[in-house]
LOKE-712648 format. One line per 10 residues: their letters; for each residue x, y, z of N, C-alpha, C. Coordinates in pm, whole numbers, plus 50000, padded with zeros to 5 digits. Example, Ala and Ser with C-alpha at 12.3 -4.5 7.8 and 13.67 -1.06 7.14 Angstrom:
# residues 2
as) 51319 49431 50780 51230 49550 50780 51320 49670 50780 ~ 51285 49775 50708 51367 49894 50714 51290 50003 50787
END
This chain:
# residues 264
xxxxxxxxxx) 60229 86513 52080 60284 86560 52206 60436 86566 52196 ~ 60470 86697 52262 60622 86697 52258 60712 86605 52329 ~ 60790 86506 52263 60902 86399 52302 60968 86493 52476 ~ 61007 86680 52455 61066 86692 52557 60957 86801 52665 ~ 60990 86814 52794 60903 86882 52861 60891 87036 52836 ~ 60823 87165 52853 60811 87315 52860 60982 87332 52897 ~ 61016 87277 53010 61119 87327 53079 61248 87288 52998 ~ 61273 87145 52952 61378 87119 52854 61364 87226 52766 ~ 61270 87253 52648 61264 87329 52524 61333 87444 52606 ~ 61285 87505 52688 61329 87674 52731 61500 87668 52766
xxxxxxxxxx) 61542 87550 52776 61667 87526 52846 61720 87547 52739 ~ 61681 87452 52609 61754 87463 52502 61759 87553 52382 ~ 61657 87643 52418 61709 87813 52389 61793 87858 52397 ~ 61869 87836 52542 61931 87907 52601 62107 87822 52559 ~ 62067 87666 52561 62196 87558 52522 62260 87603 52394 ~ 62099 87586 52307 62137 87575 52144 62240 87738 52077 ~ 62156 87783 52152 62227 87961 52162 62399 87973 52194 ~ 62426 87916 52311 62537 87911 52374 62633 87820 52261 ~ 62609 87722 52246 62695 87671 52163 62723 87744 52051 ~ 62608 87774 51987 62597 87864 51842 62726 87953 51851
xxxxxxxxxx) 62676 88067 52008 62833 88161 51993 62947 88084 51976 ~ 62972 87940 52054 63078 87924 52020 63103 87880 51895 ~ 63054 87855 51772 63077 87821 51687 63134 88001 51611 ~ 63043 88083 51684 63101 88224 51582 63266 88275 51648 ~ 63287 88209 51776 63386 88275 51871 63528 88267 51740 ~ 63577 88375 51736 63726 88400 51610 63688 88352 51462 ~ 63505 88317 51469 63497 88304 51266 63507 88413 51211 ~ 63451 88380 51071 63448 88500 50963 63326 88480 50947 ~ 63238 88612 51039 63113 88643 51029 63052 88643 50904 ~ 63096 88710 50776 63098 88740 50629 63079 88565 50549
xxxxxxxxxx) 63134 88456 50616 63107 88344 50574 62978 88319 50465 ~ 62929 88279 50386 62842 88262 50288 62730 88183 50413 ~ 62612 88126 50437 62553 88044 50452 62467 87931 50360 ~ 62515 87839 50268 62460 87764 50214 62331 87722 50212 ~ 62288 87713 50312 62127 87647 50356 62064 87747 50392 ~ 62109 87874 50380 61994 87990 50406 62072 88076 50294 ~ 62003 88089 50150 62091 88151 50081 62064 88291 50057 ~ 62174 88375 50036 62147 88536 50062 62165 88572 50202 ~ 62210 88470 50317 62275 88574 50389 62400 88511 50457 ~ 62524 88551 50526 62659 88513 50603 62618 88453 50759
xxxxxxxxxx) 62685 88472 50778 62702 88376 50955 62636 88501 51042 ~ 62717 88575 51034 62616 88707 51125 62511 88718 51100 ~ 62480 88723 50942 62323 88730 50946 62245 88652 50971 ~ 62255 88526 51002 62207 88420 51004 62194 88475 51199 ~ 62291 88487 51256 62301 88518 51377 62195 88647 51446 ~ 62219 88681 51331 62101 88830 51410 61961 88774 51370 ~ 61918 88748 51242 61807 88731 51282 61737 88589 51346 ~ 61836 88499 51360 61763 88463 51499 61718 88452 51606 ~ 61855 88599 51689 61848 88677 51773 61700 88765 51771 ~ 61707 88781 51671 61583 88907 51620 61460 88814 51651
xxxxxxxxxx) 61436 88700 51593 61338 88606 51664 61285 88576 51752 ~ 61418 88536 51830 61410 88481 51971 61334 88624 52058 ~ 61361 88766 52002 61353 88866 52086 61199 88875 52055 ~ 61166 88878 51976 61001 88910 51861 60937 88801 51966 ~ 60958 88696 51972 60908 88546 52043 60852 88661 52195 ~ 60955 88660 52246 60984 88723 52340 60903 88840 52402 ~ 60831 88881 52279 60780 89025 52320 60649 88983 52283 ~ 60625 88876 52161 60465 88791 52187 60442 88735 52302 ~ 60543 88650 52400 60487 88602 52505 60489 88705 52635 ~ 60631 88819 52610 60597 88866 52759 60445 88950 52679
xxxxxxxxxx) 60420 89005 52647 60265 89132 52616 60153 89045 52631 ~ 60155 88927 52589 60048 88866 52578 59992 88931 52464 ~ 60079 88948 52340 60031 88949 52153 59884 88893 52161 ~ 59781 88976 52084 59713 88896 52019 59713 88906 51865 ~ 59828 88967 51818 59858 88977 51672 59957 88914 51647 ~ 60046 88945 51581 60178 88962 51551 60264 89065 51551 ~ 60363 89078 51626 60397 89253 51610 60494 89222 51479 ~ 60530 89362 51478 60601 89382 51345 60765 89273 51328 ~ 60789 89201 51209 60923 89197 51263 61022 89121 51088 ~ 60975 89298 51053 61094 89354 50971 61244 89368 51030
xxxxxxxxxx) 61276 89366 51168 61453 89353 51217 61478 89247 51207 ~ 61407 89167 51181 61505 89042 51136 61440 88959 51044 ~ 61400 89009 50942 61369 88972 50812 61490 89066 50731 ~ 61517 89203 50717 61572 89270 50669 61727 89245 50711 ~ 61822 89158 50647 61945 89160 50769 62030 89265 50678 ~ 62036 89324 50572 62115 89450 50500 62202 89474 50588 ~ 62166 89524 50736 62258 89629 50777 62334 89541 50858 ~ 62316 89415 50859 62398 89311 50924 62540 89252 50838 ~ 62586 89276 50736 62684 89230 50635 62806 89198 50720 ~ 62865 89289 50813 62969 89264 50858 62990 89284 51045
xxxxxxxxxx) 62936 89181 51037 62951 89164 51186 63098 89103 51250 ~ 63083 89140 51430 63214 89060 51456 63156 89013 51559 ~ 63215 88863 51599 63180 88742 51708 63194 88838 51866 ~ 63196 88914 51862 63247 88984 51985 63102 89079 52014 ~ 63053 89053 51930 62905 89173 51962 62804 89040 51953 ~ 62818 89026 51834 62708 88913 51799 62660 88809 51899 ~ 62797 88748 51936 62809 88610 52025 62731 88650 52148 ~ 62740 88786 52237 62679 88797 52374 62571 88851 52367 ~ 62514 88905 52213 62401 88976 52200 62313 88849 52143 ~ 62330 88784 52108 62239 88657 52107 62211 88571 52181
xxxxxxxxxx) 62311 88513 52310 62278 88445 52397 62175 88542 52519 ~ 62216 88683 52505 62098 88777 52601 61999 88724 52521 ~ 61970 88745 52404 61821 88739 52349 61742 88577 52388 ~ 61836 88498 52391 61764 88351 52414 61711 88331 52588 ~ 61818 88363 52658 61763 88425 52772 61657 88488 52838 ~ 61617 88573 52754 61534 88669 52752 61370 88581 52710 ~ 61385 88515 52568 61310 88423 52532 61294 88335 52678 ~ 61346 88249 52698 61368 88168 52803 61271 88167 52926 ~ 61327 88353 53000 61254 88395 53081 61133 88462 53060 ~ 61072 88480 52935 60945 88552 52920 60845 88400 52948
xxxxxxxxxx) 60873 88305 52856 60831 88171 52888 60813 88086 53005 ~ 60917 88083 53089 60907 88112 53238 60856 88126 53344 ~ 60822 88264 53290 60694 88369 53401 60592 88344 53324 ~ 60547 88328 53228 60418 88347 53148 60378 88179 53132 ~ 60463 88067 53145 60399 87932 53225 60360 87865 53046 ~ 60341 87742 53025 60361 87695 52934 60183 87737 52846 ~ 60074 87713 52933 59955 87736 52926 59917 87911 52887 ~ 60020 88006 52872 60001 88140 52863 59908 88128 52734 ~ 59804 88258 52719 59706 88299 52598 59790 88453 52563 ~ 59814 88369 52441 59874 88457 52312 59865 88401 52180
xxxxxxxxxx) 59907 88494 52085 59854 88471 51918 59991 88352 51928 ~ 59930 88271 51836 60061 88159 51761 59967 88177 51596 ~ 60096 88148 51531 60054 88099 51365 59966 87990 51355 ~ 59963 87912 51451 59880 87843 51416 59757 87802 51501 ~ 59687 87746 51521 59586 87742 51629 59637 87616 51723 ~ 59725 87630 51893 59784 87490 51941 59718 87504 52051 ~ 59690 87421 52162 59617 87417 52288 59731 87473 52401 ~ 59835 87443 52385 59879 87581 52490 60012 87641 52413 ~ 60011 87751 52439 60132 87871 52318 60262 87872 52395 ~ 60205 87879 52566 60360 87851 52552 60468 87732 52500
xxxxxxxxxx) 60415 87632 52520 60413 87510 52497 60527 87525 52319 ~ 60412 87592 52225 60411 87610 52100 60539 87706 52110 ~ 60544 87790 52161 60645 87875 52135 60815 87824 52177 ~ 60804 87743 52343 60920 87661 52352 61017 87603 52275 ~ 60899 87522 52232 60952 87369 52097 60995 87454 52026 ~ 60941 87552 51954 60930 87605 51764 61094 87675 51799 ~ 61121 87782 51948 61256 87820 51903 61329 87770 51958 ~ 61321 87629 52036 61442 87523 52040 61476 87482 51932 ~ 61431 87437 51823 61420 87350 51724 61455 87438 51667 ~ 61415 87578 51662 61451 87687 51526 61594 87742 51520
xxxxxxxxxx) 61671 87703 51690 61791 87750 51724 61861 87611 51695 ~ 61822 87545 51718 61908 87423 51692 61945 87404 51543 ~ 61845 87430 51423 61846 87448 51316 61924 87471 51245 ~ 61892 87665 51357 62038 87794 51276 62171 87761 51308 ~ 62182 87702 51404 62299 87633 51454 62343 87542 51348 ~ 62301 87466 51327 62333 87378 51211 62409 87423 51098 ~ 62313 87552 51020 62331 87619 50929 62452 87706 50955 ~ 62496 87761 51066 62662 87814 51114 62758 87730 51119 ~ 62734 87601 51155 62864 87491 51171 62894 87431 51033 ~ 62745 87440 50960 62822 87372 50789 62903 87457 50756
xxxxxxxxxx) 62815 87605 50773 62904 87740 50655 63045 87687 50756 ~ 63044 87689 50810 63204 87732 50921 63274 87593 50928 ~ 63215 87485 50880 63323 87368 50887 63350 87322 50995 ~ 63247 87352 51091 63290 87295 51239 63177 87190 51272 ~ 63223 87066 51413 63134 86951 51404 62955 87034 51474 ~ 62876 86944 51403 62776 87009 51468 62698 86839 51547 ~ 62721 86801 51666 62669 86725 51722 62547 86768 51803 ~ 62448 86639 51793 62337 86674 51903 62262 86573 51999 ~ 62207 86587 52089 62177 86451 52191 62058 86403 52100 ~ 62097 86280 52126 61958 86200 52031 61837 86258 52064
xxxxxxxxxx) 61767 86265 52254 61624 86313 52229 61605 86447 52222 ~ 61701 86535 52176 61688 86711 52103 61646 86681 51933 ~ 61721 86561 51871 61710 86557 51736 61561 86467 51705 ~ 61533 86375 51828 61411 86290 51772 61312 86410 51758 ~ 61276 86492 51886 61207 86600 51931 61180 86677 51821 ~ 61319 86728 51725 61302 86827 51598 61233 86715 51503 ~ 61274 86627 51495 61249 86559 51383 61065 86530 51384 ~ 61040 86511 51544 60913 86498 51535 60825 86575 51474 ~ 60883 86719 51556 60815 86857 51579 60772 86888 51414 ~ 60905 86833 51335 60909 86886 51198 60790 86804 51084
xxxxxxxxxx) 60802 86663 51154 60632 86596 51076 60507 86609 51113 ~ 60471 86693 51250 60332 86723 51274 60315 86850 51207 ~ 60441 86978 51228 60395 87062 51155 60347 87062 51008 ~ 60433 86967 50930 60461 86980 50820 60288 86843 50751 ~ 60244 86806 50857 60106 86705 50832 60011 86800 50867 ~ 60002 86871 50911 59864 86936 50981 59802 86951 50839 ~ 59659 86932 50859 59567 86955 50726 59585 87071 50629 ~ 59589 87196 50751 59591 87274 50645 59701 87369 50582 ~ 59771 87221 50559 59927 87275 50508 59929 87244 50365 ~ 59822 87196 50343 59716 87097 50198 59699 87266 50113
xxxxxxxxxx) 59622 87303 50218 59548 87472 50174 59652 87536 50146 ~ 59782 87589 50243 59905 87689 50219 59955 87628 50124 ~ 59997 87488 50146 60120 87401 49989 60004 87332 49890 ~ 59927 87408 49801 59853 87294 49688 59921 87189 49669 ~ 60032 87204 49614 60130 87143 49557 60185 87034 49644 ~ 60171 87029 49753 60186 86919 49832 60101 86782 49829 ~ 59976 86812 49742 59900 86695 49702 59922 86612 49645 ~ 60055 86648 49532 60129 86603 49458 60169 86440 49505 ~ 60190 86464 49620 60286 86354 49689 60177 86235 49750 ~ 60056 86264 49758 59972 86178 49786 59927 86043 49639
xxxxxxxxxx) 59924 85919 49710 59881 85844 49614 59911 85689 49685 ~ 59846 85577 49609 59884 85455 49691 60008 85418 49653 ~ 60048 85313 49830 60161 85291 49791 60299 85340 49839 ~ 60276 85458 49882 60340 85605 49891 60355 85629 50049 ~ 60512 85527 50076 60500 85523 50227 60634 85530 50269 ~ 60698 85627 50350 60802 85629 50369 60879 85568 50554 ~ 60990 85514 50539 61055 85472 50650 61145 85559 50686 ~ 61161 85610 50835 61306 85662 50872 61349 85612 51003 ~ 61448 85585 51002 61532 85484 51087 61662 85510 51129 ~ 61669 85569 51278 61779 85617 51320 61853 85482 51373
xxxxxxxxxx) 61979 85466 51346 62024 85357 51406 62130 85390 51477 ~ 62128 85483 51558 62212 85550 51674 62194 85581 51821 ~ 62030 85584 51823 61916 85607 51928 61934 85481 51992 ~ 61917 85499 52181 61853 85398 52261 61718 85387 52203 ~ 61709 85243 52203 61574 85216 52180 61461 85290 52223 ~ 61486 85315 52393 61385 85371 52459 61313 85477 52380 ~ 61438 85555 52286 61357 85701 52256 61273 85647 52093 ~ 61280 85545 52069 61187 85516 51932 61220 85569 51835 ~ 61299 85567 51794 61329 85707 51658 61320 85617 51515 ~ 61189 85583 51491 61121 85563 51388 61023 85594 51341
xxxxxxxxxx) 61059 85651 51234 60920 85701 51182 60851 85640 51031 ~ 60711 85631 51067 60678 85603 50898 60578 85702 50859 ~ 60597 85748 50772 60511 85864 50630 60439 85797 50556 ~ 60334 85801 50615 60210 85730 50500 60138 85881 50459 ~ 60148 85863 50279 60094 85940 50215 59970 85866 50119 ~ 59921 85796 50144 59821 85658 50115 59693 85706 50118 ~ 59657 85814 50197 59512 85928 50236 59514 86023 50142 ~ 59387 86073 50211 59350 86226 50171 59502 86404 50226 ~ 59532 86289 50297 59614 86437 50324 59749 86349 50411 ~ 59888 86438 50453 59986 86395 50491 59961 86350 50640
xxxxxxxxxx) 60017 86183 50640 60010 86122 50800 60156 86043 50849 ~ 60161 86073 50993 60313 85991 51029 60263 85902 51160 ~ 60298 85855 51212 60349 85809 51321 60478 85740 51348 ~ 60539 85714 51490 60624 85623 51544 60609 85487 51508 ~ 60697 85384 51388 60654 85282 51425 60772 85197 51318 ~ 60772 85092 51325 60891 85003 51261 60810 84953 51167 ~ 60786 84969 51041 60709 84895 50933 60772 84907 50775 ~ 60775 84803 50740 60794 84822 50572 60720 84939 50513 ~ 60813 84960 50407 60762 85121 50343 60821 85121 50259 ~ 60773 85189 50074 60806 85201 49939 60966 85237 49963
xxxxxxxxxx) 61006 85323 50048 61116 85391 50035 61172 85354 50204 ~ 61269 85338 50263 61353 85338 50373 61496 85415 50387 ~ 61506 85512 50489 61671 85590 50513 61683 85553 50643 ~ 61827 85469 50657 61843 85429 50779 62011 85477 50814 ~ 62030 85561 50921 62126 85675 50938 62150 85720 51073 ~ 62266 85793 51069 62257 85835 51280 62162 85951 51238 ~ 62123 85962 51356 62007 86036 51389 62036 86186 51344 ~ 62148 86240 51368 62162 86426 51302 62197 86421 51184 ~ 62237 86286 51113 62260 86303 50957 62062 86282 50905 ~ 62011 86213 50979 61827 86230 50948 61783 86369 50984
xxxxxxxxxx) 61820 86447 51034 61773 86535 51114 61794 86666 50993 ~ 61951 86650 50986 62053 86719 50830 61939 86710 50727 ~ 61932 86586 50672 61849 86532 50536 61664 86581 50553 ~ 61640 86529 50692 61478 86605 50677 61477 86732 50687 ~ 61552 86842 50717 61556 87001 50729 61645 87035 50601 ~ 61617 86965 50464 61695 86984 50389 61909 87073 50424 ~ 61899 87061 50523 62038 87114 50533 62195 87028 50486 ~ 62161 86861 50439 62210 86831 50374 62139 86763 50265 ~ 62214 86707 50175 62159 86651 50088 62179 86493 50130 ~ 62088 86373 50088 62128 86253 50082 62215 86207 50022
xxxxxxxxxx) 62304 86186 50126 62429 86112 50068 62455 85964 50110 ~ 62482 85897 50035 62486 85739 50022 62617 85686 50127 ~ 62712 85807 50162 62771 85761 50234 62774 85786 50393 ~ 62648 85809 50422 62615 85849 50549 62448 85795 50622 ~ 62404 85814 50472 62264 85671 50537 62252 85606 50417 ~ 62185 85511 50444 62160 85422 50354 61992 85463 50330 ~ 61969 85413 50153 61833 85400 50140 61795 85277 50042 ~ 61691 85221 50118 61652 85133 50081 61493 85134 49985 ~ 61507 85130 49883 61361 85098 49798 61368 85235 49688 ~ 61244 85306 49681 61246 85409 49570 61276 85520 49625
xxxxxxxxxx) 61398 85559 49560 61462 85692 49630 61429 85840 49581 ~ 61326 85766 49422 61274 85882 49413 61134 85949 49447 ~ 61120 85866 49555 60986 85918 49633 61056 85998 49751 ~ 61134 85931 49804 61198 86042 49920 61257 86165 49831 ~ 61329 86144 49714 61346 86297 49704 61253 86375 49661 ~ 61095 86325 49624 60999 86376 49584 60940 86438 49714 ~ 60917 86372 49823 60892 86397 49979 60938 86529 50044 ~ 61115 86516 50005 61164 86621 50075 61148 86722 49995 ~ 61129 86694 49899 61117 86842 49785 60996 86922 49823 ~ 60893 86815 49805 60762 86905 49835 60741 86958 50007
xxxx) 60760 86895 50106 60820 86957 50257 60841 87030 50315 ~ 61004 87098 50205 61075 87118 50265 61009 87269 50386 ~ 61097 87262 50469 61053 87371 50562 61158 87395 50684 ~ 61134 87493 50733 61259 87580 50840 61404 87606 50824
END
């Protein structure tokens, strides 16, 4: 269950968006993006725009496919953008997202990738979390701070171990079996969080297939860190660095973890 409500996620479409422009407001669109490699800051910008709009047009139609969405897979014709188009043409699109979600109520019937009990629901979370992400990925390229409220980052962080456990992620990643075996248990430990919001997690890979829950327990491996440098490190967008969390036990199971994972 999602840490935040239908109505938070849709808000933070619209938050994560807003800030984003300001991170492009007087950059150099052309910027490289590191963590999404092969495309710049604009491109990174449009096609999430392009997302948010695609999202947008699955929930207002009521999709039972997928429609097409080569405009923002293809960013070519995006190379040289300027913050002055980009910046107001992306916060319309989150908007837009926002309000299709909205009117169409969290319980709406439409196609999702995956099979969830209500889509709007599914669709909220996936492009809060997916904007908060790209956001990320604009403030490294651009050198600017990228802060976030602890229960936006527990929320991604959650969102990011159910997707990434569901069974049949066994079937899409073979290779994710790899990581199963006894023994094989990971800790993460925000030490920045009010208690209230729990921001612990443990990764037991000890089964037949990938399992997490909330909980404070010894584990082969432990990273204990503020919460957006965990958030950085589980969305591979940084690397583990020793001077920002600490890890405690075999570190080469966590980098074995995030390797096989990785995702968004």
């Amino acid at each position: 269950m999602a840490a935040l409500s239908f109505d938070r996620h849709r808000a933070e479409i619209v938050a994560q968006s807003d800030l984003l422009r300001t991170h492009l407001d007087r950059a150099d669109l052309t910027t490289p993006v590191a963590s999404c490699p092969g495309w710049n800051v604009g491109q990174l910008a449009r096609h999430l725009g392009g997302g948010q709009r695609w999202a947008a047009e699955v929930v207002r139609t009521r999709a039972e496919r997928p429609p097409s969405d080569t405009h923002f897979r293809d960013l070519s014709p995006y190379a040289d953008e300027e913050p002055a188009v980009v910046g107001p043409w992306l916060v319309e699109g989150a908007a837009a997202l926002a309000d299709a979600l909205g009117a169409a109520g969290p319980d709406v019937a439409t196609w999702t990738p995956l099979a969830v009990p209500a889509a709007g629901v599914f669709w909220a979370r996936r492009f809060a979390n997916e904007t908060l992400l790209h956001r990320a990925d604009a403030a490294l390229a651009l050198g600017v701070d990228f802060a976030v409220d602890p229960a936006v980052a527990v929320d991604a962080l959650d969102e990011w171990l159910e997707l990434g456990s569901l069974p049949q992620m066994l079937d899409f990643y073979p290779h994710r079996r790899d990581l199963l075996g006894p023994g094989r248990t990971l800790h993460l430990h925000a030490t920045d969080v009010p208690a209230e919001l729990g921001a612990e997690w443990l990764v037991d890979l000890t089964g037949d297939t990938l399992a997490w829950r909330r909980a404070h327990e010894k584990a082969t491996v432990a990273v204990r860190g503020p919460v957006t440098e965990l958030l950085l490190m589980v969305y591979r967008r940084r690397p583990v660095d020793p001077a920002v969390v600490e890890v405690l036990g075999d570190g080469k199971l966590l980098d074995l973890w995030l390797d096989r994972v990785a995702f968004g």
